[in-house]
N, C-alpha and C positions, 0 to 999 in steps of 0.2 A: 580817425587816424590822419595824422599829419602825413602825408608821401610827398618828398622832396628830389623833384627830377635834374641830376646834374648833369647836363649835355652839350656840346657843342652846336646842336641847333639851335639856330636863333627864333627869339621871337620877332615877329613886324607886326606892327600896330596901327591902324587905317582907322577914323575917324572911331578913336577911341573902341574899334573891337580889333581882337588878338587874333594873329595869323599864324603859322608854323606849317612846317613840308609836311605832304601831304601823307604820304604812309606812314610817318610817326604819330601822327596825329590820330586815324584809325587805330592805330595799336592806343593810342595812351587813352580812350575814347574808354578803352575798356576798363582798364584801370581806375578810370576816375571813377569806374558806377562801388568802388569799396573803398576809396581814399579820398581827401581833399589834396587836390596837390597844388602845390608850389613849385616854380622854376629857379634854377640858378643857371643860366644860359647870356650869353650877347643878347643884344636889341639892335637891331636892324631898322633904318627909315627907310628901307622900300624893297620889295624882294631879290633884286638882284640877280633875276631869271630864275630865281628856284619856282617849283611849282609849289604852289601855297593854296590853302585851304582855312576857312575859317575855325578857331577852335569851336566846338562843340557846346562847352560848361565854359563855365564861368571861373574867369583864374583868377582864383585869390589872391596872390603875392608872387609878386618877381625878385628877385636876386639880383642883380645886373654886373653881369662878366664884360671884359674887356677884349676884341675880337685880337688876337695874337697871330701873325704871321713871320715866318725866316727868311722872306724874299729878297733882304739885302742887309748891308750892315745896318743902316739907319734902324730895320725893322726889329732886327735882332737885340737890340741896344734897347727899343722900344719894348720889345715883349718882356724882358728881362726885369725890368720895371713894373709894365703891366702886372706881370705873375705873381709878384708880393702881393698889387691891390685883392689879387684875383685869390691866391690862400687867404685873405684875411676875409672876403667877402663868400667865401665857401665853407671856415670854419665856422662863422655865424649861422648860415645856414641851415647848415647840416646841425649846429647845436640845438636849433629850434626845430626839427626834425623828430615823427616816430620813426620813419623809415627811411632809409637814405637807400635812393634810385641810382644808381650809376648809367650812365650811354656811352659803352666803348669800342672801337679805338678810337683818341683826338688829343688833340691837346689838353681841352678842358676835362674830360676823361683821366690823361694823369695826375692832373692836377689832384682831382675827385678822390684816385686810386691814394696819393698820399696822404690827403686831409684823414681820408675814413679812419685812417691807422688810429687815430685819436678817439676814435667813438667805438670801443671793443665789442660795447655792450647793447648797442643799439643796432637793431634788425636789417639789415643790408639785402639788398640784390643788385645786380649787375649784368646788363645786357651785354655782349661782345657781339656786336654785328658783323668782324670781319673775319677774316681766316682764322681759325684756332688751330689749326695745323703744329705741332710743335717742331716740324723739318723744315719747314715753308718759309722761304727767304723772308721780310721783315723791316721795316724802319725800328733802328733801337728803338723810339718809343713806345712803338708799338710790342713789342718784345719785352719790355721792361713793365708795362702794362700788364702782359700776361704775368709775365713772373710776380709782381705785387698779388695778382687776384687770387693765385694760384698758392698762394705759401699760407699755409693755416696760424703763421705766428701772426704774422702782420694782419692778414685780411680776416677776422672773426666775425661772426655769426652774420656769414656771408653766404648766398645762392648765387653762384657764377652762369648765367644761362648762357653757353656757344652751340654754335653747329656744327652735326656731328658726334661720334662716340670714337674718344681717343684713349689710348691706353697710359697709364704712370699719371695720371690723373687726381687731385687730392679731393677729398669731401665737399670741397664748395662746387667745385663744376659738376651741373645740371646739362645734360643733351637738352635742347630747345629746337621748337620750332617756329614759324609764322605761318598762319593763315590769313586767305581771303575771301573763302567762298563758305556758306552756310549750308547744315545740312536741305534744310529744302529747298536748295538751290542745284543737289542732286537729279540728273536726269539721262535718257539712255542718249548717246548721240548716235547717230547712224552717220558713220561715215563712206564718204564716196571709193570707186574703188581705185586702185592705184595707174588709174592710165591716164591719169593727170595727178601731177603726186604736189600738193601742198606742205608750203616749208613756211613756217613762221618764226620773227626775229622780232624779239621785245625787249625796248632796252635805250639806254644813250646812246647816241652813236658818236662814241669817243673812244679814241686808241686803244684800251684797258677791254673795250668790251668787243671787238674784232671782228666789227660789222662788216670791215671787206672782207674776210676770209668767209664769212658766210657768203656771201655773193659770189665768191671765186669757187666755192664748192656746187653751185647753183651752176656757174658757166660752168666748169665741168661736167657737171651731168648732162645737162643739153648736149654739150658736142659730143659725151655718148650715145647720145639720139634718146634722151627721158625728156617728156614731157613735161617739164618741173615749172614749178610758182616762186618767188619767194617776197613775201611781207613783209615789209621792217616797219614796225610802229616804234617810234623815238626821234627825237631829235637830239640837234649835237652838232660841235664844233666840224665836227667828219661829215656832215653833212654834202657840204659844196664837191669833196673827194671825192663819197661815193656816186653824187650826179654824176661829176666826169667820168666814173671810172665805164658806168652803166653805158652811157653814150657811148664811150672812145671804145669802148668792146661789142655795142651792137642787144645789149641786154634789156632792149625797151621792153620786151613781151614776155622777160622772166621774174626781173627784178624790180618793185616797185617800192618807193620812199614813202608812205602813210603820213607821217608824223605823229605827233602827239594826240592822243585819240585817248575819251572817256572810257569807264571801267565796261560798258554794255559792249561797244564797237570790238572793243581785246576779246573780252569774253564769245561772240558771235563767233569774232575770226578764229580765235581757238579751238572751238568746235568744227569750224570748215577743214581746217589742218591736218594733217596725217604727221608732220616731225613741228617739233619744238627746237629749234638752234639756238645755241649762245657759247662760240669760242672763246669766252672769257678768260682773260689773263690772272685775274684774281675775282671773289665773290666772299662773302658770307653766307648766306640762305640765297639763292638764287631765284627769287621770287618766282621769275617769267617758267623755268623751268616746274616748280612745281605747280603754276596754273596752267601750265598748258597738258601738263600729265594728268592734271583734275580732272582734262577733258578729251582722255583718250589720246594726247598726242604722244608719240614716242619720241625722249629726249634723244637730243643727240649736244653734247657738249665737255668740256675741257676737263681734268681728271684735278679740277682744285676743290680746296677745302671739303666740303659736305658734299659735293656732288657724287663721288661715287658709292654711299653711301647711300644716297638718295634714289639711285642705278642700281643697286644690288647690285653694284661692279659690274654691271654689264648684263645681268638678265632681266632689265626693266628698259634697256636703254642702250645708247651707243655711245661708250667712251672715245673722245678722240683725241689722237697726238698735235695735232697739227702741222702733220705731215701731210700734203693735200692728197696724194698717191694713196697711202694705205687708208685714210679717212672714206674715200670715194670708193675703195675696195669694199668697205666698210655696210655703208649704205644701199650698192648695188646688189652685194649679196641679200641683203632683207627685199630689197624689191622685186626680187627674183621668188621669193620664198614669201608670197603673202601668209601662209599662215601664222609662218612668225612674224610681221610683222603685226597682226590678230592678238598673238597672244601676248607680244611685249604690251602693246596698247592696253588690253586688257591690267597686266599687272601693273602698270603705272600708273592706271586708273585706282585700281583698290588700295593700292599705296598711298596715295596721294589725298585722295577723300575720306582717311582716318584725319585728316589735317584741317578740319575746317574751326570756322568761328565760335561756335560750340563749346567744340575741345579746349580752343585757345583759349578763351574765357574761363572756362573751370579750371583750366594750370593756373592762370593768374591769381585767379580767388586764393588756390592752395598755397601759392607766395606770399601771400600778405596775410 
């Protein structure tokens, strides 16, 4: 089977082997063991700080998109242009296609979303990585995106995978998930008890993902007199911020900057941890959230997209406003009450470890 991936990620190419971000690449890893696939994506001459990883297989054929941006008029004028090259080199594609892949939300995504409308007949799916929320504020294109995927005239013999189960929903959306962890990677953790309480933050550390509020939740517990931790593995433009912020408030001995750290070092830490944090302004799967529930931690994060869902609304987990006052009410009362903080751990663990490699693997098989 031919499987043609339309996506916004690019490829980068380093003496003649193929590179692409690194958790797409794990997912497509899988994929490739039932399909030959082919790219219609940009080409990149060099990573451009993304993290990258070498592909796996061996790629057959590229596609080559034109990287579009709205940063100014000049660009806008540019992409307008671009876009034509970019329908004509998507409808060939997709024409030499069994299966047409979609990657959304992006630009090249609705590109993708329009060409398919031409191919009725031919077997589709489509990943939505971002908010499927249908109340959830939105860039139109993002919006317009849903709405193409989502209409059974236009978008046929289509599997729409988002996150989350939402209601007024047509036959192509499939609830999806992501995993990262295998089942015999299963094991009991014993964690420590709560008179030194670990907080873990996984993640970029860029305004969207609200690294300081983690931290400012962190000084407030201290100067209620808790012994608290907190871990941020990531890196990010917010970086230099939260140095100063840790300094200029005295937070050397609470909150500490990791950076960018391999999948063993995350995994380790996660198991040390007693909460998972991530005040995220928006998410799609929230990855860091559902590995650190793999391992016993109790989430505590923002009430978007799939996360509360993922919370059982609140009995696997702590929903929070981002209001720092009733957040910090929040957390206190569980630390007061180990054994619920026992039994949340507990179910976000059984939750979470129906989700592994395994699983994911056999839903894909059942896609193609």
């Amino acid at each position: 089977m031919k499987l043609l991936i339309v996506s916004n990620a690019p490829l980068i190419y380093r003496d003649a082997k193929a590179f692409a971000y690194s958790p797409y690449i794990k997912e497509l890893a899988v994929w490739e063991k039932y399909a030959d696939i082919s790219f219609c994506c940009p080409i990149w001459e060099s990573d451009r700080g993304l993290l990258i990883t070498e592909i796996p297989f061996k790629v057959n054929h590229h596609y080559q998109l034109l990287d579009t941006n709205l940063n100014s008029l000049k660009q806008i004028i540019k992409s307008f242009i671009y876009n034509f090259y970019n329908l004509f080199v998507l409808f060939k594609a997709m024409k030499n296609a069994d299966h047409i892949h979609l990657r959304c939300p992006g630009n090249i995504g609705l590109l993708g979303c329009l060409v398919q409308i031409f191919f009725p007949n031919k077997n589709k799916t489509a990943k939505y990585a971002g908010n499927w929320d249908p109340n959830s504020k939105q860039p139109l294109s993002y919006r317009l995106q849903k709405w193409i995927l989502n209409n059974v005239f236009l978008t046929r013999n289509m599997q729409v995978l988002v996150y989350g189960n939402w209601e007024n929903q047509s036959k192509n959306i499939k609830s999806f998930f992501t995993a990262t962890y295998s089942e015999k990677e299963k094991e009991i953790v014993l964690k420590s008890d709560l008179s030194v309480v670990e907080f873990i933050f996984v993640g970029s550390l860029v305004v969207g993902k609200n690294s300081l509020y983690a931290i400012k939740m962190i000084q407030k517990l201290a100067e209620n007199g808790r012994n608290v931790v907190l871990n941020l593995y990531g890196d990010g433009i917010e970086r230099h911020n939260l140095e100063f912020y840790i300094k200029e408030n005295q937070l050397e001995k609470c909150a500490f900057l990791k950076g960018n750290q391999n999948q063993e070092v995350i995994k380790k830490a996660y198991q040390k941890s007693h909460f998972v944090i991530l005040p995220s302004k928006s998410e799609g799967w929230p990855k860091a959230i559902a590995e650190g529930m793999f391992w016993e931690c109790v989430p505590v994060a923002t009430k978007v997209s799939c996360v509360p869902f993922m919370l059982d609304f609140g009995n696997r987990g702590i929903l929070i406003d981002m209001n720092l006052e009733n957040d910090i009410i929040q957390i206190e009362k569980m630390l007061n009450e180990e054994n619920v903080f026992a039994s949340k751990s507990k179910l976000a663990a059984n939750w979470s470890q129906t989700y592994t490699t395994e699983f994911f693997e056999n839903e894909i098989k059942k896609l193609l």
